[in-house]
N, C-alpha and C positions, 0 to 999 in steps of 0.2 A: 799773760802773754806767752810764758816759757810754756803755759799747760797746752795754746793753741797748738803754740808750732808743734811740743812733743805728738799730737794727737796728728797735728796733718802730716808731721814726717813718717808715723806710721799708717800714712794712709791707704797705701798699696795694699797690707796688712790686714786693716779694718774691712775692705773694701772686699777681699776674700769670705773675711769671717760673716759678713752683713750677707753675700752672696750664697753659702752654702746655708744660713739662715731660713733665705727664703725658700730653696728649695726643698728644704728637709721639712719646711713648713707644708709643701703643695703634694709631699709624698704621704705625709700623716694624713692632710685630709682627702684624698685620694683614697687611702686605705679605712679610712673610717664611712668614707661614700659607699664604697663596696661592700663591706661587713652589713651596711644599714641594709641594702639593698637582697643581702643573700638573707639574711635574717626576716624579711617583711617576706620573701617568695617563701622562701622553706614554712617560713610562721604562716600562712594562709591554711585556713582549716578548709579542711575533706569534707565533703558535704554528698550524701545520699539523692541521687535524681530521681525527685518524686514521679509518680505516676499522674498525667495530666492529659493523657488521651481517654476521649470520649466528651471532656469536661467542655463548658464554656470557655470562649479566651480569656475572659475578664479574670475568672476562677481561674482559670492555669495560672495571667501572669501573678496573680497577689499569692499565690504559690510557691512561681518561681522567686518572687521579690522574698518571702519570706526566709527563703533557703540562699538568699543573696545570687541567683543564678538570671541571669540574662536573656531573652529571648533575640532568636533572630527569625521571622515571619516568612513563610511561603503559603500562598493562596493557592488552591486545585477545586475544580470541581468533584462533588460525587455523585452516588447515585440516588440520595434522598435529598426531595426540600427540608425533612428535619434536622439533615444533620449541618445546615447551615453555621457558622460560626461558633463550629466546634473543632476542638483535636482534634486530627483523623494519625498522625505520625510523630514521633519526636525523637531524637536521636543528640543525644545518647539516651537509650530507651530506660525508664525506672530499673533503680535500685543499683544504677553504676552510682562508681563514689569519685568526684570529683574535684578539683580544688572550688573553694567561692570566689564567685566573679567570670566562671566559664559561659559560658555562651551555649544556651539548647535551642537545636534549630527544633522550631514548631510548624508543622504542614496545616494550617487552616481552613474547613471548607467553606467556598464561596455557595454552597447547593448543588441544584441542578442544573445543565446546561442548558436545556428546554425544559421547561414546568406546564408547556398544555399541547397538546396535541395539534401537528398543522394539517391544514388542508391538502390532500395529496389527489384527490380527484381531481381526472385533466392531464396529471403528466404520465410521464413515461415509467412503469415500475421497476423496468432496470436502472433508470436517472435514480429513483428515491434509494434502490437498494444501495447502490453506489454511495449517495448522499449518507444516508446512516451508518454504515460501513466507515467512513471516512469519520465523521462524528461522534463517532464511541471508539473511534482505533483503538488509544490508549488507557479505555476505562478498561477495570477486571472484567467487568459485565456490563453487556450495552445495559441499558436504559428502554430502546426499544428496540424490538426484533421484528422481522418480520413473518409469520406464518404461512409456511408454506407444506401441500402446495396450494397456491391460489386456486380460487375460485376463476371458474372462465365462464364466460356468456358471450354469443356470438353477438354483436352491435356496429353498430354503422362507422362509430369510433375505428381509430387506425388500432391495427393488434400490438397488444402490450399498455395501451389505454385502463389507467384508474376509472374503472366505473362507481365504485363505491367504496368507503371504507368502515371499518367496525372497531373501535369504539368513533364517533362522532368527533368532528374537528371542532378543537376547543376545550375535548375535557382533560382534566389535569392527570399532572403524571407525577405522583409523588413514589413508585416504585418501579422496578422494570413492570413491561407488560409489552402482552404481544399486540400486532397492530395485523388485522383480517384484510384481506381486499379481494374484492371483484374486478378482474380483468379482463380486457375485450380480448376478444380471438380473433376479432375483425368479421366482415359483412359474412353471412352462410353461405358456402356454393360459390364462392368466385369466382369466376371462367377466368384465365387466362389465354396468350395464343403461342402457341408453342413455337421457339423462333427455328428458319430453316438452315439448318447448319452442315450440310452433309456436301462435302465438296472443299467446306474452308480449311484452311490452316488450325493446325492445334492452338493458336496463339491468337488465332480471330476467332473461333468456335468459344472460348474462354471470353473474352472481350463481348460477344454477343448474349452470352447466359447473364455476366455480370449484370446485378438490379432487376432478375426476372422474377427473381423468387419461386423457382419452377426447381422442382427433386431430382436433379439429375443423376447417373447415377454411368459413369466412364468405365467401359473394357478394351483391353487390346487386342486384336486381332492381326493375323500375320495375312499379306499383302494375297490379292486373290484377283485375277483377271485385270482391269482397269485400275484398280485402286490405286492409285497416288500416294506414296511416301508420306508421311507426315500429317495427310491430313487426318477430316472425319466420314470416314464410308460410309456411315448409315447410322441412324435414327429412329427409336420406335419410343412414341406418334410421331408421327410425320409433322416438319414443319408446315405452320400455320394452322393447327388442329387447334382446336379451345377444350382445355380440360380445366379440371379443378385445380384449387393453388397445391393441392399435397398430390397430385397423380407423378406417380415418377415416370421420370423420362430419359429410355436408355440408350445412350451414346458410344458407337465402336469406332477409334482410331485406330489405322494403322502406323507404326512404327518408321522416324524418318531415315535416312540415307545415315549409316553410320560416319560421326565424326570425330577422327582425334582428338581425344580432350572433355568430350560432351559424355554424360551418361543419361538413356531416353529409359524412364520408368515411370510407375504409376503408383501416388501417395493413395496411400490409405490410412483414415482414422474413424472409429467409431465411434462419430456424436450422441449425447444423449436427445430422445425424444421431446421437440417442445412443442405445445400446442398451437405454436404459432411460429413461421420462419423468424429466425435470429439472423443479425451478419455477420460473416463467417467470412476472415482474410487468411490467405493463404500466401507468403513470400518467401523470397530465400533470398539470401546471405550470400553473396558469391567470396570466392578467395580472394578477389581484388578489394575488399570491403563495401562497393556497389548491394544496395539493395534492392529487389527487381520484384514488384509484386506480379503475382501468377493469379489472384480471382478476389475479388471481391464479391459475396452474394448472398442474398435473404438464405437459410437454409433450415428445413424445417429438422433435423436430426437424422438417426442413421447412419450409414458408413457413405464417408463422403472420401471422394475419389476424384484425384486432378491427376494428367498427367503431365511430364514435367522433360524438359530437357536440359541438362544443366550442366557445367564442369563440374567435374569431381572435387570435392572437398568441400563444396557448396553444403549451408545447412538449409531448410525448410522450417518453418516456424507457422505454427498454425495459432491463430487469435479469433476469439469470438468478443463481439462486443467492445474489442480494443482490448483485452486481456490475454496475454499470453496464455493456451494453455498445453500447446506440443512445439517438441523441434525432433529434429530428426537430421544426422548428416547423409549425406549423400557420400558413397564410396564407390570407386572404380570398377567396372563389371557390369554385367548386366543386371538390370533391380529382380531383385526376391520377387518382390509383391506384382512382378506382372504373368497373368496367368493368361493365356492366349484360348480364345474362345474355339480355333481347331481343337484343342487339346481337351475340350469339357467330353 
């Protein structure tokens, strides 16, 4: 009974020494948790990152398993059916030296994208060129190309018409290879009727050519008896003539009423020759951010010439086919490129 009480009068005492007890207890194994922990990192052995491109994945992973290395899988295609479910990449690439247990990324190939040839007679060979372009974007080397330049045969087919293609739709494509085609030029000798334009607005004479698929071919001349500001004084054929789809046909405006703010010149770009009119947009870019197209129209190549009225600062953006391929700003002044047919 005296031993009780001695023990619980010094309880206060005991109750200290029991408390710093347990802490000194949660700092040793604390300190023993961490030694374990730096010890097992430090203690991982370095291990050499074998060489496993080229190889199957099966053979890579019991490779990496061997060297205790982990894979982590990415699928691409390439450009062979043989190289199907094989390495094509791996990183960290052979002969780094790594801890075991690290992780190499594997690039996998799924093959080819296409493995047979399609059928392309019927459509439009700017659609396909477009299409394959898009379909090998990211490969090193397309897969299939197209050869050019095509073949042309005039045919009842709209111009640009797959008449034929070389190798055969259906055969297989186990490495790049080029793809031949026969394209229409469209019917021989098309007459068309040449629209009458001499008298309109620069702004309706445009609007009338659009969709003629007719060679026009715009100069400016300075104002001569009657002629009218702005508009188109003359035409050579004459409206309503039927010529062929390539007979150019040459267009003289004169120049409108000068305005504050507008600059009046004449674009010029020198299109490459196609066997068959392309379409060919022509727009600008005003300083308000407004975009205002100026011509859409079939054109078969050569220097194509619109004239234009515009505020300054305005840019001109010429597109064929939906493709950007010029711009040009417009600056204040009178245009360079207008040469006035007095002065030839």
């Amino acid at each position: 009974m005296n031993g009780f009480n001695s023990w619980f009068g010094n309880g206060e005492k005991n109750l200290r020494v029991f408390i710093f007890f347990i802490l000194g207890l949660m700092v040793f194994v604390g300190i023993v948790a961490v030694g374990v922990f730096f010890i097992a990192v430090q203690g991982a052995e370095e291990i050499m990152v074998p060489n496993v491109r080229g190889k199957e994945l099966t053979e890579a992973l019991l490779e990496l398993q061997v060297k205790e290395l982990y894979p982590r899988i990415q699928l691409r295609y390439s450009q062979s059916a043989e190289d199907k479910g094989t390495i094509l990449e791996q990183d960290p690439p052979a002969g780094s030296i790594v801890k075991a247990g690290r992780r190499i990324r594997l690039v996998v190939s799924e093959g080819v994208l296409i493995n047979t040839l399609e059928n392309y007679v019927g459509r439009d060979v700017e659609e396909v060129r477009i299409e394959l372009q898009t379909l090998f974007a990211s490969a090193p080397q397309p897969l299939l190309t197209l050869k050019e330049p095509f073949l042309y045969e005039y045919s009842p087919e709209p111009p640009g018409t797959i008449l034929e293609q070389f190798p055969l739709p259906g055969t297989g494509i186990s490495e790049p290879m080029e793809l031949v085609l026969v394209v229409s030029r469209g019917k021989e000798e098309v007459l068309i009727t040449v629209p009458s334009l001499v008298g309109l607005s620069v702004t309706d004479a445009l609007k009338q050519i659009s969709g003629t698929g007719i060679n026009f071919i715009f100069s400016i001349r300075q104002v001569r008896g009657t002629d009218r500001p702005g508009t188109v004084a003359a035409q050579d054929p004459a409206g309503q003539a039927l010529v062929t789809i390539n007979t150019p046909v040459l267009v003289q405006v004169v120049p409108p009423e000068p305005v504050e703010g507008l600059v009046f010149g004449l674009f010029r770009y020198a299109l490459e020759q196609n066997p068959y009119p392309l379409e060919v947009r022509l727009e600008a870019r005003l300083p308000s951010g407004e975009t205002r197209p100026l011509l859409t129209a079939k054109y078969p190549g050569g220097e194509f010439t619109v004239p234009y009225e515009l505020p300054a600062g305005s840019v001109l953006v010429l597109s064929m086919l939906d493709r950007e391929i010029y711009r040009e700003e417009i600056t204040g002044g009178p245009s360079p490129d207008i040469l006035y047919l007095d002065q030839l």
